[in-house]
N, C-alpha and C positions, 0 to 999 in steps of 0.2 A: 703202537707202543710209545710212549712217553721218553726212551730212552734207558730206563731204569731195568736191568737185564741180570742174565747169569755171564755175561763176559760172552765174548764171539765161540769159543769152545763149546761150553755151556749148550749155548742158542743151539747152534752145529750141532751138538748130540740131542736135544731136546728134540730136533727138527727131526732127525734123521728117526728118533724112535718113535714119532708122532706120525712120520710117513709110512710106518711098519704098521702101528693100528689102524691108522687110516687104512690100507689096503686089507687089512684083517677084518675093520667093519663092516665096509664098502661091497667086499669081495675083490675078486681080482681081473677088472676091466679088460677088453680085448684092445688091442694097440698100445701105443706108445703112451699116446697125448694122453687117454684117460688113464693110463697110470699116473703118469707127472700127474694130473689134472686130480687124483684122488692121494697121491701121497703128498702133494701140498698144502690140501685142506684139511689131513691127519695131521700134517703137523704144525701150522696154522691156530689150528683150535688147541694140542696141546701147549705148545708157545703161551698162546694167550690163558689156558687156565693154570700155567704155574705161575704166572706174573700175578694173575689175581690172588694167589694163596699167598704167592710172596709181600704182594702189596697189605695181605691181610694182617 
């Protein structure tokens, strides 16, 4: 990201509900790590597709 954001809050709730689809997509992996490991690429990709609509 370029720096250009919803503010640290923002990011923080963006992340947090992008980690929820993420694990909603994914399914719900056995352990720890692939939790983390799939709710931070749910929210990863959401992060990055509201910057692009934002940047649109």
């Amino acid at each position: 990201m370029d720096g250009s954001g919803f503010g640290v809050i923002g990011d923080l709730l963006l992340g947090l509900v992008g980690g929820l689809i993420g694990g909603a997509i994914f399914g719900s992996p056995s352990g720890m790590i692939g939790a983390i490991v799939v709710a931070t690429i749910g929210a990863v990709i959401l992060v990055w597709i509201s910057h692009m609509i934002k940047r649109v």
